[in-house]
N, C-alpha and C positions, 0 to 999 in steps of 0.2 A: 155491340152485344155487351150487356154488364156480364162481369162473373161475380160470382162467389166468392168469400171473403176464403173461405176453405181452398177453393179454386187457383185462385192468387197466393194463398202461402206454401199451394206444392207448387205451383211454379217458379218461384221465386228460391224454395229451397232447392229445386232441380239446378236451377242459373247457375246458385252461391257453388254448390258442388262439381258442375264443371271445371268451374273456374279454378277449385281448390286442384280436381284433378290435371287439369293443365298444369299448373305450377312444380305439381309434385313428379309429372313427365319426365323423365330423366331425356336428353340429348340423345340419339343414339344412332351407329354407323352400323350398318348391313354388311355382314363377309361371310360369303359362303351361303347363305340362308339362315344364317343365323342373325342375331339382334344382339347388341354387345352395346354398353351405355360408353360412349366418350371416353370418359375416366380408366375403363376396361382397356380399351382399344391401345389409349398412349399407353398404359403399362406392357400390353402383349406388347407391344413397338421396342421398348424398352428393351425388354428382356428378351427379344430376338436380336440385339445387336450384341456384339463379338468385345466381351471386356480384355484389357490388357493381360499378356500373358502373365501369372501368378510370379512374382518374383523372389517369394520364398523356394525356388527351385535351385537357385542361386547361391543362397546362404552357406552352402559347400558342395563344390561342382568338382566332378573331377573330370583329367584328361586320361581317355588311355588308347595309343596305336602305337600306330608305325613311323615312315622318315615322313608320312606327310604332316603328320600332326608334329613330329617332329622340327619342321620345317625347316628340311631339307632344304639348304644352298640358296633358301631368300636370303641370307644376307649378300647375294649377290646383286641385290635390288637393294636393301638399306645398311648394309656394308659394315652391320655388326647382327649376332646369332637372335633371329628372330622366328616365337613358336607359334603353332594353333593357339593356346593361352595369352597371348598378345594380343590378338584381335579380341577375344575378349573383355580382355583387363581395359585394353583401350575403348570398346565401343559402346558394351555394356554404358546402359543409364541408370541402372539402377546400383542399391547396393548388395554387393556377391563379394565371394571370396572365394578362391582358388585353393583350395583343401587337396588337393594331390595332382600332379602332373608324371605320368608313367610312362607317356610316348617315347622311344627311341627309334635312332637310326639301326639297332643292333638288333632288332626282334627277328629279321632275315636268317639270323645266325640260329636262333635258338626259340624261335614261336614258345613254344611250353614254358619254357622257362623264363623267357625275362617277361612276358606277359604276365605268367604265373606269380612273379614276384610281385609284378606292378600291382596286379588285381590286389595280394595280400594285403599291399600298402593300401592303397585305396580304400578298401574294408575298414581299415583300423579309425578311419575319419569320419565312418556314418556319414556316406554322401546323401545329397538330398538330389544329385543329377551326376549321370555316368554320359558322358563323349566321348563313343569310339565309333570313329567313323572309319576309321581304317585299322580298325583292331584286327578283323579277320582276314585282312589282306594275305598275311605271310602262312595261316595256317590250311590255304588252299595253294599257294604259289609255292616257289621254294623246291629243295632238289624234289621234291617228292618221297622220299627216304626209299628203302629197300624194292628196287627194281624200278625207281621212279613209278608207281601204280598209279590210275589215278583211285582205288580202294584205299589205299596208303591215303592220299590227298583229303576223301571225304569222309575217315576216321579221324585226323587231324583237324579237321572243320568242327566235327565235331566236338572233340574238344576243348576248342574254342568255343565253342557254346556254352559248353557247359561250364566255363570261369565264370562267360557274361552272366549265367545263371544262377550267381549267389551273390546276383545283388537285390536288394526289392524296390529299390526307387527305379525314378525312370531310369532308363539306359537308352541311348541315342546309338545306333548302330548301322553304318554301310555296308551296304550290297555290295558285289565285288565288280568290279570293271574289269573288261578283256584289254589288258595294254599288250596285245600284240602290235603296237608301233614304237615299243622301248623295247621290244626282244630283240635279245643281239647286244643290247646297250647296256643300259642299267639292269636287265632282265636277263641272265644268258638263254639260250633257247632249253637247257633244258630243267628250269626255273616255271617254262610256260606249262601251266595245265592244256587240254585238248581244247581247241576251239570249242569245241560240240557240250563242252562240260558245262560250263557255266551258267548255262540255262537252267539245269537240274541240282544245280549250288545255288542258283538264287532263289530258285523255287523253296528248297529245305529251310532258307532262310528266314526266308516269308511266314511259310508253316509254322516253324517255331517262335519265330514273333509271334505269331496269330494266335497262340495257345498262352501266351503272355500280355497280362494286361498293362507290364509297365514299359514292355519293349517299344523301339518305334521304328521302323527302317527309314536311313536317309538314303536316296536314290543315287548313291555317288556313280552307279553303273553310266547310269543317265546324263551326269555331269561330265564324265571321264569321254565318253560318246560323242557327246556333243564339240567340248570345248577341244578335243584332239583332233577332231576332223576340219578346226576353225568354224564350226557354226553358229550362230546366235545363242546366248542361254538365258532364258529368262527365270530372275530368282525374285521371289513375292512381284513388285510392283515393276520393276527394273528391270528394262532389255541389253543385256550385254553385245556391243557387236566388235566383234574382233577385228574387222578391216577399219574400224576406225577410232578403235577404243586400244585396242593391242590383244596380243597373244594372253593366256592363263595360264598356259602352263610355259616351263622352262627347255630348255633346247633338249634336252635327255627325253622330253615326248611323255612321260612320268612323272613329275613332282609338279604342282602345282609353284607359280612364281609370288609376288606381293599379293597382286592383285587377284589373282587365281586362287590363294589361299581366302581372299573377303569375299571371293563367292562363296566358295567352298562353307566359308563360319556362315553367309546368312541361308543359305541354301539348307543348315544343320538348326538354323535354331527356324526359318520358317516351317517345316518338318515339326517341331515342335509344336511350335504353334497352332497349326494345321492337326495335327491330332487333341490338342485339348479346346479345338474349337474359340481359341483366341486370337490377339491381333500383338503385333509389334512395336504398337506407338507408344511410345515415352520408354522400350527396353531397350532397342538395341539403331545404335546408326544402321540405318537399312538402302542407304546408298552407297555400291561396294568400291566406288573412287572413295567417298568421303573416309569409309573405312579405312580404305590401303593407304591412305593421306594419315590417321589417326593415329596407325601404326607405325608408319614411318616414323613420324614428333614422337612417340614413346620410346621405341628402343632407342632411337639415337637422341634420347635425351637422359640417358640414364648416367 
């Protein structure tokens, strides 16, 4: 059949135009029912993966608790005075600096007041990152004040709160652990709040974190739980096991040891991380032997 000279130039212009549209075709991968061009897809990919945590948090950190952060009687493991800020100073990768350190073994004595003091300090530095992970340990434990109450206990709690409450950066803060297996010891019995209380103290805790956007609770209840009963603790990537690894805490059943205390720091900064939806590579040693090894070469190299 001949055609048309007409015939033949829309044919041919149809041909040319496919072709053109083929080429101009972008690649494209199907999720969900939807149609997403190649290019599209690696960036979603992209920007669903967990960047490093921001290490402008760093830039002036402060410490503020009790004898754990204190670190209580490790140097019975490295044989000179080593603190929660050691693990730090040692593990940390990136660059930070240490802008106030308030933890003591004496907050037992006096909650309001040497915390009181510590927070003042702390203020004067414009932290960019608050670690109290055992800040409110003593203003729920402790004689209890007048009739030992525990009304008395959770007006003192609150208190504590409201120090942690005039800061505006993060603040990194513990739940409280039931060490009824150091009562009697380090604890005298009547130091211990009611068994039955503490659920309704961690609850309050929770609450008022939740009404704060810069709060974070680190689950030391969970850690203190775990690691005193000798059971496995697992912190970010890393399974702790105590029958073959060793004890975390120290014979008093209460203070965290070396290596108790490197859980304890990545257990505080995976928390961290975990709330701003980040990862820990390239900020902190995140294997808690390599840590308690890191720390060791620091303070006894001082």
């Amino acid at each position: 059949m001949k055609l048309s000279r007409s015939t033949l130039a829309t044919l041919l212009l149809f041909a040319v135009s496919c072709q053109v549209a083929s080429v101009r075709e972008p690649s494209a991968a199907t999720a969900g029912g939807a149609t997403v061009s190649s290019d599209a897809a690696e960036v979603a990919k992209l920007e669903e993966e967990p960047s490093p945590l921001d290490a402008a948090l760093f830039q002036r950190y402060v410490i503020l608790g009790s004898s754990a952060s204190a670190g209580f009687n490790i140097q019975l493991d490295t044989g000179v005075p080593t603190r929660l800020a050691d693990y730090f100073e040692a593990g940390l990768l990136i660059d930070s600096s240490l802008a106030s350190d308030g933890s003591t073994e004496m907050t037992f004595l006096d909650p309001e007041g040497f915390a009181g003091k510590a927070v003042n300090k702390a203020l004067t530095t414009e932290p960019t990152l608050v670690i109290a992970v055992d800040f409110l340990f003593w203003f729920f434990y402790g004689s209890g004040g007048p009739g030992n109450t525990l009304t008395f206990r959770r007006e003192r709690l609150e208190a504590g709160l409201a120090l942690l409450a005039k800061f505006d950066c993060p603040v990194l803060v513990g739940d409280l652990p039931n060490m009824a297996g150091a009562a009697g010891r380090m604890i005298p019995y009547s130091s211990m709040p009611p068994a039955d209380s503490f659920a309704a103290a961690n609850a309050r805790i929770l609450e008022w974190a939740g009404a704060k956007e810069n709060v974070i609770v680190v689950p030391l209840a969970e850690f203190n739980e775990t690691v005193g009963s000798g059971g496995t603790f697992k912190v970010g990537e890393f399974t702790w096991e105590p029958a073959v690894m060793g004890d975390l805490l120290q014979a008093d059943r209460l203070h965290p040891n070396l290596a108790g205390c490197a859980v304890m720091a990545l257990q505080i900064m995976h928390s961290l991380a975990s709330s701003k939806g980040a990862t820990l590579d390239g900020v902190i040693t995140t294997n808690p032997e390599d840590l308690a090894d890191a720390v060791d070469d620091l303070v006894t190299s001082r």
